[in-house]
C-alpha positions, 0 to 999 in steps of 0.5 A, spaced: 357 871 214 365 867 215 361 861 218 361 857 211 368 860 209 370 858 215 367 851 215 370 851 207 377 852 210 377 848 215 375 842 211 381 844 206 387 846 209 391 853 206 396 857 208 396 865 208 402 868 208 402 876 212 407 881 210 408 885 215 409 879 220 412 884 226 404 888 227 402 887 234 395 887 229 397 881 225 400 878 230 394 877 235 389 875 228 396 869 227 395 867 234 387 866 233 386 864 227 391 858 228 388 857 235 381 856 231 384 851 226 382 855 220 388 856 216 397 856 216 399 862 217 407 863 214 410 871 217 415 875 213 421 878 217 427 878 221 424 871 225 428 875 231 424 881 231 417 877 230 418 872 236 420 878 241 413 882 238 409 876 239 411 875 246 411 883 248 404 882 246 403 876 249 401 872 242 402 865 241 405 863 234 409 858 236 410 852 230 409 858 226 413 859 219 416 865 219 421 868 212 426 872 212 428 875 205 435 877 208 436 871 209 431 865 205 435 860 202 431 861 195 433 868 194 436 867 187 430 863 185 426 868 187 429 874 184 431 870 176 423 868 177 422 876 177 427 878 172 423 874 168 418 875 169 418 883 168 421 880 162 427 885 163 423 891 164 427 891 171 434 890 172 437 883 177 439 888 182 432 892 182 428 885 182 433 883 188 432 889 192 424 889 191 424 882 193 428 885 201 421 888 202 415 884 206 409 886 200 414 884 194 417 878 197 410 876 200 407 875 193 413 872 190 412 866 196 404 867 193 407 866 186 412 860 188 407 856 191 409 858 199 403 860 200 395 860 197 394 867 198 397 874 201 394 879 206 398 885 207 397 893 207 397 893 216 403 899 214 404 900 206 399 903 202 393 900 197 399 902 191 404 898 194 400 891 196 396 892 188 404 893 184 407 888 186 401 883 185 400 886 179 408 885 177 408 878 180 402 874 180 398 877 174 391 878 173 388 872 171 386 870 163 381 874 160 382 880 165 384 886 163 384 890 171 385 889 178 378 891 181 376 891 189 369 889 192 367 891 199 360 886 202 355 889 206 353 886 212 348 888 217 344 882 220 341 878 215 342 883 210 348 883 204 350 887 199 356 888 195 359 893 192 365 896 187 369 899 185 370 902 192 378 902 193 382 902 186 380 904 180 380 912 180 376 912 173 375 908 166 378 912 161 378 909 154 385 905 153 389 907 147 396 905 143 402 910 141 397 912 135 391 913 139 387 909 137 382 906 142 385 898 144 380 897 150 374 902 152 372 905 159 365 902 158 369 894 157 373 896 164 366 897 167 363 892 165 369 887 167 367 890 175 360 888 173 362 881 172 367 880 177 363 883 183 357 879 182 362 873 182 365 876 189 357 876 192 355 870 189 361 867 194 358 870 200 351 867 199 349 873 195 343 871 189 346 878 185 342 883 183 345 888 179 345 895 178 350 899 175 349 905 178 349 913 175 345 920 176 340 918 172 335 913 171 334 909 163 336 916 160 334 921 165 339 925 164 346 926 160 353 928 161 357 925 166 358 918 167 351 917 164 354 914 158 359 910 160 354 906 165 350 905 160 355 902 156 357 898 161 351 895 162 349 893 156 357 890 155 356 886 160 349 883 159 353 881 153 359 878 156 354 875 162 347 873 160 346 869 166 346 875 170 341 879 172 344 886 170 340 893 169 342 901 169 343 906 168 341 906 174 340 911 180 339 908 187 333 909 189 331 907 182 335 901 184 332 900 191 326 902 192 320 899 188 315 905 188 320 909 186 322 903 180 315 902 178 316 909 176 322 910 173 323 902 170 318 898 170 320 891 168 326 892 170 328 885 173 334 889 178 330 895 179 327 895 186 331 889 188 338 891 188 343 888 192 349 888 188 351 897 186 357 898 181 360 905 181 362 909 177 368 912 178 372 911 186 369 918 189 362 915 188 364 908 191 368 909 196 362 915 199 357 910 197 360 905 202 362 909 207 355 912 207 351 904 209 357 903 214 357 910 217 349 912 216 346 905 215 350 901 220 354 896 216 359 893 217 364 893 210 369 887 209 374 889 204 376 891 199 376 885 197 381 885 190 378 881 183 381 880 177 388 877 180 391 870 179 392 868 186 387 872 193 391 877 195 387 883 198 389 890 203 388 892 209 387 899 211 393 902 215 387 903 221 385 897 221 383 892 227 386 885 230 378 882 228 378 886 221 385 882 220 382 876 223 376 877 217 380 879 211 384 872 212 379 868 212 375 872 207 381 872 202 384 864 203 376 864 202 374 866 195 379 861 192 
């Protein structure tokens, strides 16, 4: 599935840069894919420290820029640009000591043009990649949330999925007064929009269904509702895209069952793209195909970001780092 990406960066060379830079895991995936030629890899922490790992762990990143934030001669750049930034919402002092830790000094080397992108959560929490990104980086025009896509693989076989790993649910968003200034349904169908966007960068033509426990009215209460909001949402915001729900997953796959249940559908029967609707859902979901189904799953894969910044899983592999660099440097 990387071989395109990897022929992409190759051809365009970028820089990632990895915030836990003393990880044996994030070490041998530096060493690989420097070996490989694919990207420059840049290594946040005491410089001292990432060499003696690297070597006991027998890596090689010799020529590989390393940055300390207890010692980085643009410290003060740095921490003006993040007062700024938090537009005083963060006292100097609390901007100088996020910034001494690997996630926020990271993406601030994202933000100041370091580096292209950033991989990190090896050691911290999903929550502490997302902050600091959310803080610094921002999300870019028209996007009102983060959210992530995992891609499917078996064989020739791809599908993408979301949201599997950030957004807990999709309420209403309301001011002081109550009154609804985004609605739940809108936030939906930015993921709708913003995974099929994700697919189409790994070959995918998506088809896609927004998912629920009923089929065209089938059932009611739930989600049933906000899926079918989002749905219609989302045809308006982007009417190049095939997009149908509410839909359930064997309407959404299987075509005997969507003759039945949705004839006409131009998803219906076909899907390959699955939007959840809230996180129990996805992040089942996805384990599901990759426990039961034998898929392999890269991600989450973050959307909706100013600059490609993703997590990893604290269980992660060497080979899933290696995968994640080349996936996050790769949807640019």
């Amino acid at each position: 599935m990387l071989t395109e990406i990897v022929k992409k960066l190759k051809n365009d060379r970028k820089k990632i840069v990895f915030t836990e830079g003393e990880d044996l895991r994030i070490l041998e995936a530096a060493s690989r894919l420097a070996a490989d030629g694919i990207m420059d890899v840049l290594l946040c922490g005491n410089p001292e420290k990432v060499r003696a790992a690297a070597k006991a762990g027998g890596f090689n990143i010799d020529g590989m820029e390393i940055a300390d934030p207890a010692s980085y001669p643009e410290m003060d750049k740095m921490v003006e640009t993040m007062f700024e930034l938090r537009k005083g919402k963060t006292p100097v002092e609390e901007c100088r000591d996020s910034l001494s830790k690997g996630n926020y000094f990271g993406t601030m080397l994202v933000k100041m043009g370091k580096a292209d992108g950033l991989l990190g959560g090896a050691t911290y929490s999903t929550a502490d990649t997302v902050r600091p990104a959310l803080q610094i980086v921002k999300t870019k025009p028209g996007a009102h949330l983060v959210s992530s896509c995992f891609i499917l693989v078996r064989g020739d076989e791809k599908l993408a999925m979301g949201d599997c790993a950030i957004n807990i649910d999709y309420p209403d968003s309301t001011d002081k007064d109550g009154n609804v200034t985004l609605k739940g349904s809108d936030k939906l169908a930015e993921v709708v929009i913003e995974t099929a966007r994700t697919a189409k960068i790994f070959g995918i033509d998506p088809k896609v269904a927004v998912l629920s426990f009923s089929t065209k009215g089938s059932g009611k209460g739930g989600t049933v509702q906000l899926s079918r909001d989002a749905t219609e949402k989302a045809k308006e915001l982007a009417p190049e895209l095939a997009i149908d729900g509410e839909l359930q997953f064997d309407a959404a796959v299987s075509p005997v069952v969507a003759a039945t249940k949705c004839k006409g559908s131009p998803v219906a029967g076909q899907a390959n793209t699955f939007i959840f609707p809230n996180i129990e859902a996805g992040n089942i979901g996805y384990k599901i195909a990759q426990r039961l189904g034998g898929f392999e799953a890269y991600g989450p894969i973050l959307q909706g970001l100013n600059a490609p910044i993703n997590d990893l899983s604290r269980g992660c592999t060497a080979d899933e780092v290696y995968s994640m660099a080349i996936i996050t440097l790769g949807t640019m």
